[in-house]
C-alpha positions in Angstrom: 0.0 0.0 0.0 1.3 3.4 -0.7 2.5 5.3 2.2 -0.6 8.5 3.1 0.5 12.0 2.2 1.6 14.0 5.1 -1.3 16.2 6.6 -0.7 20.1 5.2 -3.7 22.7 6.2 -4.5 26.2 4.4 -5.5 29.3 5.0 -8.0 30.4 2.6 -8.2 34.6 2.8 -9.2 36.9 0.2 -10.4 40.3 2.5 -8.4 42.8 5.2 -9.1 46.0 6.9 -6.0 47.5 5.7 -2.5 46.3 4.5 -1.3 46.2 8.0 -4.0 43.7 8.3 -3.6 41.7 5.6 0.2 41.3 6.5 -1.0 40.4 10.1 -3.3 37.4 8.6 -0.5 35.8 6.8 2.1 36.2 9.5 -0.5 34.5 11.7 -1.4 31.4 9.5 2.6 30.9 9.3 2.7 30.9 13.2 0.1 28.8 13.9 1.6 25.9 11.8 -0.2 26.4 8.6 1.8 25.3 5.0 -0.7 28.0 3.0 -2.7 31.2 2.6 -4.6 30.5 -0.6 -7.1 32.9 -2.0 -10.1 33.2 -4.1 -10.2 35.2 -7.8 -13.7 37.1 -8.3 -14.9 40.0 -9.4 -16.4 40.4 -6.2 -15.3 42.4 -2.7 -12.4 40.3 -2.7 -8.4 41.5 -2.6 -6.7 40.4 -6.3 -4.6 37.6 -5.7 -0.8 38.5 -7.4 -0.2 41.7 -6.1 -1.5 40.5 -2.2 0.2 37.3 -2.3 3.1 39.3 -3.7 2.8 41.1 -0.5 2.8 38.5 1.5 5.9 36.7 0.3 8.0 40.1 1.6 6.3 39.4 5.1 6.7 36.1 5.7 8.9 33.3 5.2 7.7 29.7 5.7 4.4 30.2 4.4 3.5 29.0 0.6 1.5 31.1 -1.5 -1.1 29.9 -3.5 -4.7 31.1 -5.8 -7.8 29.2 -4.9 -8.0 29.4 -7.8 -7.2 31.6 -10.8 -9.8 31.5 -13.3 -8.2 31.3 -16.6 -10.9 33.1 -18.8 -9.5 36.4 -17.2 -5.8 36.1 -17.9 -3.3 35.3 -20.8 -1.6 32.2 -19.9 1.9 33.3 -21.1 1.4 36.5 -18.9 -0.3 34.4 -16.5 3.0 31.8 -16.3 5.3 35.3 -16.3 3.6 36.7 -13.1 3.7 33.2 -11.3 7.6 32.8 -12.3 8.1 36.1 -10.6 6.2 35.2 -7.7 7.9 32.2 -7.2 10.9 33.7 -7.8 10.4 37.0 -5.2 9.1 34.4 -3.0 12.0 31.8 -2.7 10.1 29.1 -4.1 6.6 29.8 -2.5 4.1 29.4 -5.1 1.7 27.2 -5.6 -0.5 28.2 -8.7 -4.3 27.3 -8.6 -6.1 27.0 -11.7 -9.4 26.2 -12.5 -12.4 26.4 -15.0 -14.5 28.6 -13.2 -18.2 27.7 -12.2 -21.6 28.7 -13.6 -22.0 30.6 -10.8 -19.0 33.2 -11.6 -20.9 34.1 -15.3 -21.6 37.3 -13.4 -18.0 38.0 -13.1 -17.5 37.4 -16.7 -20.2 40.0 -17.5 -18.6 42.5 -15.5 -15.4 42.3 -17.2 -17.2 41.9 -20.9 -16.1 38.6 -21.6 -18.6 35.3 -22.8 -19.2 33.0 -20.5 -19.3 29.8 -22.6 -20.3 26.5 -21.6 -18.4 24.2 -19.6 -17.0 22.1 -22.1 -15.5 25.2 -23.9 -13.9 26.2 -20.5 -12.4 22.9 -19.9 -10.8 23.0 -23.2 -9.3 26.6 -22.1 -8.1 24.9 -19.0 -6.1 22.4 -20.8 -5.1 24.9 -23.2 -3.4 27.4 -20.6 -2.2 24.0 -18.3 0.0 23.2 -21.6 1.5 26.6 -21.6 1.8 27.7 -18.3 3.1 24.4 -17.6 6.1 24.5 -20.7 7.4 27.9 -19.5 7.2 27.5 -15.9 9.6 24.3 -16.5 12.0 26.7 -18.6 10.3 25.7 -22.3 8.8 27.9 -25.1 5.2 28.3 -26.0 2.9 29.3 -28.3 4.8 31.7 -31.0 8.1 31.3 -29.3 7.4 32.9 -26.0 9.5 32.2 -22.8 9.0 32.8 -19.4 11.0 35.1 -17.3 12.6 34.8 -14.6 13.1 31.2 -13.9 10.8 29.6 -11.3 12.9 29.2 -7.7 11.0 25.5 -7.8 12.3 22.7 -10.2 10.8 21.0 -12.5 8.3 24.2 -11.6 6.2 25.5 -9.2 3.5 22.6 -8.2 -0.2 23.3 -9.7 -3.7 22.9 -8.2 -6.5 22.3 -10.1 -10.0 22.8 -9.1 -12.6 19.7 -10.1 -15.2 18.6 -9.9 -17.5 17.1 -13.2 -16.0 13.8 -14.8 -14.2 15.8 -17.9 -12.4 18.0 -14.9 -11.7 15.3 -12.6 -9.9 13.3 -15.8 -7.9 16.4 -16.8 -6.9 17.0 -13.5 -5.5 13.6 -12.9 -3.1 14.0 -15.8 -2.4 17.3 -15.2 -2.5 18.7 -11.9 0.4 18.2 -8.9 -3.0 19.1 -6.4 -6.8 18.6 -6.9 -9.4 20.3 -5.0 -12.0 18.1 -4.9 -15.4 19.9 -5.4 -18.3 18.6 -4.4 -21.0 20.1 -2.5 -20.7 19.5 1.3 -24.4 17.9 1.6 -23.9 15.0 -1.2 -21.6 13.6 2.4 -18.7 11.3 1.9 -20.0 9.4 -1.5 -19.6 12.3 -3.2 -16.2 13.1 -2.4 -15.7 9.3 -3.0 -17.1 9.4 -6.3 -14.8 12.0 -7.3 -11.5 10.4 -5.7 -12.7 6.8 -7.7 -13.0 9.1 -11.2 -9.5 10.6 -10.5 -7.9 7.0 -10.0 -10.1 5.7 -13.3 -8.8 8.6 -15.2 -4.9 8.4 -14.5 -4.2 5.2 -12.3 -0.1 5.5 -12.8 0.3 8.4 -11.1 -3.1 8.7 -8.9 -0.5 8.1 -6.1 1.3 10.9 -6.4 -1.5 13.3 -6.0 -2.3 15.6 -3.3 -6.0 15.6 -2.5 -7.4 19.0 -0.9 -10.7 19.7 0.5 -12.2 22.9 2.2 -13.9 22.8 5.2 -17.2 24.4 5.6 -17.6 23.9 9.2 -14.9 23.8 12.1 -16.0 22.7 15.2 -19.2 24.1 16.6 -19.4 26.8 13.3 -20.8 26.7 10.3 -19.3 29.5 7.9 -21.8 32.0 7.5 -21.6 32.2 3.9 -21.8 28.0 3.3 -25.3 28.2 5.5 -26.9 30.6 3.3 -25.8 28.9 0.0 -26.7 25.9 1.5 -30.2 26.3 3.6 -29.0 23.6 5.8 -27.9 23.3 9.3 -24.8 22.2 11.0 -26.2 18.9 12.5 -27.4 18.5 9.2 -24.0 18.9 7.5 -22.2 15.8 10.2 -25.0 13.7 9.8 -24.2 13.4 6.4 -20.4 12.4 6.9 -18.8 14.7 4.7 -15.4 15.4 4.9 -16.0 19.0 4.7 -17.5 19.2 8.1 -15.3 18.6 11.2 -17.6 19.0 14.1 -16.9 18.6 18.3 -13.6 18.4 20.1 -10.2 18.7 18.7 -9.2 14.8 19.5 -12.6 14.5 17.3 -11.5 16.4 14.5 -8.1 14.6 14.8 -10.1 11.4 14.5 -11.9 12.2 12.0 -9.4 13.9 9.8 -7.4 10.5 9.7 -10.4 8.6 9.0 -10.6 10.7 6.0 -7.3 10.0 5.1 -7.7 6.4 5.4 -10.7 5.9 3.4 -10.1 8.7 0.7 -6.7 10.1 0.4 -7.5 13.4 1.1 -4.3 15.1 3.1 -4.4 18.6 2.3 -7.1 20.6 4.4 -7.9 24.7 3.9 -10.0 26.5 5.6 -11.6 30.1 5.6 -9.1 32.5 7.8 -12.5 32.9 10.0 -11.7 29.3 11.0 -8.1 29.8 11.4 -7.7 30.0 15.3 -10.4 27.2 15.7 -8.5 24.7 13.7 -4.8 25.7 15.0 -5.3 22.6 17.8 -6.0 20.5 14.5 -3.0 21.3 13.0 -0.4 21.6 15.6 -0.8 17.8 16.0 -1.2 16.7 12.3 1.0 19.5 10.3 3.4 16.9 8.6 2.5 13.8 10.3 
């Protein structure tokens, strides 16, 4: 049997008071034991994520920098690889680039910035399209019409890449292509759905299934339910455990522990983020499973 990933947790932020604040949250995630601060892209009240996690990789040292993820319908992926190089270069070999699709839900944020939203299957294709590239220059190749990437990527081959999923045509390019998947599925479909996924992700690319990373993000830590997850949602906490999904960790922190390596066991899942409102509840969780 393949030996488990090592448990890594996340910090998923994407708003701050001021820059003072913002510089505060990331120095904080890095204390408490956490590998990431990973944020959102959207059109929304949300900070942008290059120039903030550029910020953060002046502050802080340990912690790896990552989007949650860049939607690739807004960005150019040669320019797109160039701004990651330099972040992973400024950072000492921080990065950790998130890509995804983007959701129906986000076709607002494409009419906001006057772009189509096209279907899915057109936005996978652009995913796999800008994967290729990104991935060629980051590893010190050409693309395209003879474009480079500059500077060279601190990481080698190149900085590690996340990609969102969560349909079958996702999940399968993911397993070829990603480093890191983030498993979506929505937190009431319990643990089959999250199994489901997993089992496609093996199906599609069962020689190197084992070298993937798994993520998740929690919607509920402890005795909390993020506020936003409820409303999208309509249902409760109590709810939410009943159902067994790994996106819920509910009771006492030798619970969570429990439960977190019953996770593991059954589905692979290692890598755990949560929403910097659940960042001080979850610090007992990760002081004893952070690379263990």
């Amino acid at each position: 049997m393949t030996p488990a990933h090592p448990f890594r947790f996340g910090v998923v932020a994407a708003q701050a008071r001021s820059a003072d604040d913002w510089i505060d949250r990331g120095r904080r995630a890095e204390s408490l034991g956490y590998a990431t601060l990973v944020m959102p892209d959207t059109m929304g009240p949300t900070l942008t994520p290059i120039p903030s996690l550029g910020v953060l990789a002046g502050a802080t040292r340990t912690l790896r920098l990552g989007a949650y993820v860049l939607a690739v319908d807004f960005r150019n992926p040669v320019l797109l690889a160039r701004e990651s190089a330099a972040l992973d270069f400024l950072s000492g070999g921080r990065l950790e680039l998130g890509l995804g699709a983007g959701r129906p839900a986000v076709a607002d944020d494409h009419r906001k910035m006057g772009i189509p939203h096209e279907s899915g299957g057109a936005r996978v294709t652009r995913l796999a399209e800008t994967l290729a590239i990104v991935k060629a220059l980051l590893a010190g190749e050409t693309a395209g019409d003879g474009a480079d990437g500059f500077p060279q990527p601190v990481q080698r081959p190149r900085p590690p890449i996340l990609v969102a999923a969560s349909g079958p045509r996702l999940l399968a390019l993911a397993a070829r292509e990603a480093d890191i998947v983030a498993i979506g599925a929505a937190p009431q479909e319990g643990e089959a759905g999250v199994r489901e996924r997993v089992e496609r992700l093996r199906e599609a690319a069962p020689d190197r299934f084992d070298d993937l990373e798994l993520n998740v993000n929690l919607v509920a830590v402890g005795d909390q339910l993020h506020p936003a997850a409820a409303a999208r949602m309509g249902v409760s906490l109590e709810e939410l455990a009943r159902s067994g999904s790994p996106m819920v960790l509910t009771g006492s922190p030798d619970r969570m522990v429990e439960q977190l390596q019953r996770t593991r066991e059954a589905l692979g899942i290692s890598y755990v983020t949560v929403s910097d409102a659940f960042m001080d509840a979850c610090a007992p969780v990760v002081d004893r499973l952070a690379g263990r």
